[in-house]
N, C-alpha and C positions, 0 to 999 in steps of 0.2 A: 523344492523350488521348480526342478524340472517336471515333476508331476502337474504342479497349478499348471504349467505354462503348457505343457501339453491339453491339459483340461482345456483351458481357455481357446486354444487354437484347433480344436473339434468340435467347441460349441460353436465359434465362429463359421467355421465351415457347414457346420449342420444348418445355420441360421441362412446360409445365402444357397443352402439349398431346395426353401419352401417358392412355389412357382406364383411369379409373379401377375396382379392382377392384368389381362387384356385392356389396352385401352377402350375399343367396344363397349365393356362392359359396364365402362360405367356413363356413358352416351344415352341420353334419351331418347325414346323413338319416334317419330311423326306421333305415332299414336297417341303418345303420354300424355301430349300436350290436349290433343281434342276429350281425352278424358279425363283430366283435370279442369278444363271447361263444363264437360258434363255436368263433374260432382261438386261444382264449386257455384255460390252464389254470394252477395254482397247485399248487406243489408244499412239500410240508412240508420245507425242507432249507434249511441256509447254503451248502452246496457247489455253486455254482454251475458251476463245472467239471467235477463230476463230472455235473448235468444236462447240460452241452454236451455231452459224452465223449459219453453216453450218446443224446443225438439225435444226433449225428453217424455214430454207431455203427446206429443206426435207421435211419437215411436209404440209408445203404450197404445196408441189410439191402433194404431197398425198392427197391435198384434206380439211385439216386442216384449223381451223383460229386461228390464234395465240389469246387465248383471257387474257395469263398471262406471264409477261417475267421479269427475273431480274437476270443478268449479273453477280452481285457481288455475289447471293447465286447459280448461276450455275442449273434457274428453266426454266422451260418453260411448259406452260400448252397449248396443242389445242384440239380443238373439230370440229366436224362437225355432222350436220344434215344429216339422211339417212332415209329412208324409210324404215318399219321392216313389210311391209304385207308379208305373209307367206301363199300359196294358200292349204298347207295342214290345218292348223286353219281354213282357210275359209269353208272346205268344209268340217270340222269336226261342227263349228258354223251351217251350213246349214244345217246338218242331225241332228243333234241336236234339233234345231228351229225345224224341219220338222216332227219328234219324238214326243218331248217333247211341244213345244208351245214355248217354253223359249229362250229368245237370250241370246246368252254366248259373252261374248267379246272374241274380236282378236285383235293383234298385230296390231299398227298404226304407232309407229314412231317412232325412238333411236336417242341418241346423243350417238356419239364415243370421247372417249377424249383418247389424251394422253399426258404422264406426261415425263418429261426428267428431269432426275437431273444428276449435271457433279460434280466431284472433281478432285483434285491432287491423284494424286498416286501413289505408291513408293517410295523406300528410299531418293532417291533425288527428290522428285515429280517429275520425268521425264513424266511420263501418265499421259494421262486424265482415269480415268472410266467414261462411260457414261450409266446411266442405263434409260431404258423407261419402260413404262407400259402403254398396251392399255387395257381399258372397256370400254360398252355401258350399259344405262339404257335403258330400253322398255318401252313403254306407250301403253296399249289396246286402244280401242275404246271408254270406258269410261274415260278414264285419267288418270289412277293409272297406277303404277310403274308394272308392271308385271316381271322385269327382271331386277337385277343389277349384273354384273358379270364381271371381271377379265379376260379379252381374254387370253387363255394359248397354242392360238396354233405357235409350235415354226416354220412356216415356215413365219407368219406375223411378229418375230421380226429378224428372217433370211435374207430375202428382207429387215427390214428397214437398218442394221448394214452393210450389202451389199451393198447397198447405200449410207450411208454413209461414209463408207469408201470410195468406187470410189469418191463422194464429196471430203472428206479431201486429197484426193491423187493429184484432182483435184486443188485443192485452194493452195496444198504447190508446188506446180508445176507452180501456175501463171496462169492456163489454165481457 
């Protein structure tokens, strides 16, 4: 008995020794919000499937491989393979090496992904919102990750919603 009761009374203590979250941290930043406006548009339709259809069909168009889809949660994941050499790396690498003796890695290859998520929206769910978000990771010449990052520039999610739209305008139109 004294054993359990010591047991219990060091896992207690072990338990109120893990560090608790910052409130900060889970605060959102000015930022969040202007880039959830970015990646977020609203479209006039119950057809939810037919907006997935239709960005999935976009994405392919862009370049994309569909490598994650499911209808009932309103997901879509693509990616594509790009080349990330960068001739100003190279020619910092080479004065470098040329300097020092030392090879630096550069920039080899990115995968771009992007994510689509769709819901209902509005009091009647008359809309869809559909929000994206494009990133790529980097990989140097050695392998390692050099680069993970959140694309924020708004003229990449300007073209996609632009396109989508003429899509959706297209597909309730029969064209």
């Amino acid at each position: 008995m004294l054993k359990k009761t010591i047991t219990v009374l060091l896992l207690i203590a072990l338990a109120g020794c893990q560090p608790a979250i910052p409130p900060e941290a889970l605060e959102l930043s000015p930022q969040t919000l202007e880039m959830r406006q970015m990646q977020t548009r609203y479209f006039d339709t119950k057809d939810e499937a037919m907006v997935l259809s239709a960005s999935a069909a976009l994405l392919q168009d862009m370049g994309f491989n569909i490598d994650e889809s499911e209808t009932k949660l309103g997901y879509i994941l693509g990616t594509k393979d790009r080349d990330a050499t960068d001739a100003g790396q190279i020619v910092g690498a080479v004065l470098v090496a040329a300097l020092t003796g030392t090879v630096m890695p550069v920039d080899k290859s990115q995968k771009r992904r992007a994510c689509i998520v769709t819901h209902p929206y509005g009091e009647q769910k008359d809309k869809i919102a559909v929000r994206v978000t494009f990133q790529r990771i980097v990989w140097n010449t050695q392998n390692q990750v050099s680069t993970k990052e959140c694309l924020a520039q708004p003229e990449i999610y300007q073209e996609f919603f632009s396109k989508l739209s003429k899509s959706l305008f297209l597909e309730a139109q029969n064209i």
